[in-house]
N, C-alpha and C positions, 0 to 999 in steps of 0.2 A: 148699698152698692151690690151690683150683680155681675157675674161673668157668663159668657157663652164663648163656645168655640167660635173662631174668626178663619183660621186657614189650617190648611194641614202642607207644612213645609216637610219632604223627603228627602233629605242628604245622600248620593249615591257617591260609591265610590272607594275604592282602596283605604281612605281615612278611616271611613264609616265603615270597614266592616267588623269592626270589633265590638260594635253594637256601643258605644260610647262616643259623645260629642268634644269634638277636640274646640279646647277654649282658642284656639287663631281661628275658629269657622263662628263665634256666635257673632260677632262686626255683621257677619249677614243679616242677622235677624233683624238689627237696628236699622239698615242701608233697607231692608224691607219696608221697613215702620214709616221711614222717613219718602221713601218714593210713594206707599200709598196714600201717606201722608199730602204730599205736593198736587199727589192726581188727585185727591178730595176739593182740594183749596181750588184747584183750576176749574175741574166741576163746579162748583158752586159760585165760582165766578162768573163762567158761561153762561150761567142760569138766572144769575142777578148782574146782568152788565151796569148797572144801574147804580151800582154799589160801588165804591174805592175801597172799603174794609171789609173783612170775613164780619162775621156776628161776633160779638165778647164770646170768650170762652171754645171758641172753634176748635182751636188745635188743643186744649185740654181738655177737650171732651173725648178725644184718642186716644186713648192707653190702652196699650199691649203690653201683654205678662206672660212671660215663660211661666208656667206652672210647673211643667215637669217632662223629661223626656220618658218617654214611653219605655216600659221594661225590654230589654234585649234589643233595641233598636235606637235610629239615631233622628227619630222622629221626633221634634220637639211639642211639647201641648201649646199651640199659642191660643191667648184667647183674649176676648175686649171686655173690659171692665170699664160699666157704666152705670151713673148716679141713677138711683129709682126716685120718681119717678125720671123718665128725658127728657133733657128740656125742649120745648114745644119748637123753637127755632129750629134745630138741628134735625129734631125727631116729629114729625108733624103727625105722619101714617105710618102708626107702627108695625100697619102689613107691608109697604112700599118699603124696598130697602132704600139707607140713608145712603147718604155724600160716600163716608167710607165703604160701607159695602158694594154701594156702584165703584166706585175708582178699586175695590180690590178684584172687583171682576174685571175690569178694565185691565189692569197689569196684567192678568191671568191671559187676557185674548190679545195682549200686547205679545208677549211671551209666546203663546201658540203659535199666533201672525209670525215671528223671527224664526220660531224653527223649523216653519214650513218656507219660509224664505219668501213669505207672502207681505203684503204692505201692510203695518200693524193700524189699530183704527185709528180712523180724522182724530177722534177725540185728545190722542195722545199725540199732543204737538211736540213740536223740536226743543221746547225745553224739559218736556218733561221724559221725552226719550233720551236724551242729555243726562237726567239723575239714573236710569240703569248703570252709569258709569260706575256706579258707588255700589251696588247689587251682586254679589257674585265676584269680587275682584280677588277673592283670595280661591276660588276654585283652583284645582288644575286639573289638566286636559283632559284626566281621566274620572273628572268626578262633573255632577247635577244635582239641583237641585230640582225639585218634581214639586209645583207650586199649583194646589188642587183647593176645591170646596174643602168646608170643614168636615170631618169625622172622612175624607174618601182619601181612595187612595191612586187613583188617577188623574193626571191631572195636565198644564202643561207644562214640559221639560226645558230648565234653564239651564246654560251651558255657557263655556267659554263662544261659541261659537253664536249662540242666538245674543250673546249680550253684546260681543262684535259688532252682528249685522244691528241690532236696535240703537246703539251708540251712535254708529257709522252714517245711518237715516238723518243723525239730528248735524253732524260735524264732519266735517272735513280731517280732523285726526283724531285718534284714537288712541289713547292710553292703554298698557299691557300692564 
């Protein structure tokens, strides 16, 4: 098995300035797991309409691991931990990013698209803008999170306010 960096999540905020991660904010990291988790599976559905089932092993082939939060901050290490060698299904071109890493750029320009108040991509249909609802539910109003490439530190900014408008895209109410 091997790890690489997968994303760099940045916690802003009154909680976070004490350079330590408060255990009612890691629910995010999982409600992460699990949305880029769904834009994978839709992706690859898109791509094989042809198919009723994912391949065996699809959704175990995504595992994310906090390793560690970074010293004096409340930057978590996330990374993906995958069998060597990949299996050929999931992993074809191991220059071509897979399912997961298009759908974690996908959330990323989803995210961007809501806090410019811009329409987030086709690709992110109404059920999948539907699981942001689970994304950021425990922010408050004065805190973000900053959803970037791995090892950066800019990236785009999640908010009470962008997960509103991206909720709000798919449903008619919105849960607080």
């Amino acid at each position: 098995m091997s790890s690489s960096s997968f994303v760099t999540l940045i916690f802003r905020g009154r909680r976070f300035d004490e350079a330590a991660m408060p255990l009612e904010a890691l629910p995010e990291l999982a409600a992460y797991r699990e949305l880029v988790l769904a834009t994978a599976k839709a992706l690859h559905q898109a791509d094989h309409p042809e198919r009723q089932r994912l391949p065996r092993g699809f959704e175990a082939a995504f595992r994310l691991v906090l390793e560690r939060v970074e010293p004096g901050s409340t930057i978590p290490i996330i990374s993906r931990v995958t069998e060597q060698p990949p299996t050929a299904l999931l992993f074809a071109d191991a220059a071509k990013p897979d399912y997961f890493e298009r759908a974690r750029d996908l959330v990323e320009q989803g995210i961007a698209a809501g806090a410019k108040g811009a329409a987030p991509p086709a690709a992110l249909s109404k059920d999948l803008l539907a699981r942001f609802n689970s994304f950021g539910r425990s922010l408050a109003d004065d805190e973000s999170i900053v959803v970037a490439q791995p090892g950066k530190r800019d990236g785009a900014v999640y908010d009470r306010v962008v997960r509103r408008r991206l909720v709000l895209q798919a449903q008619a109410t919105y849960e607080d």
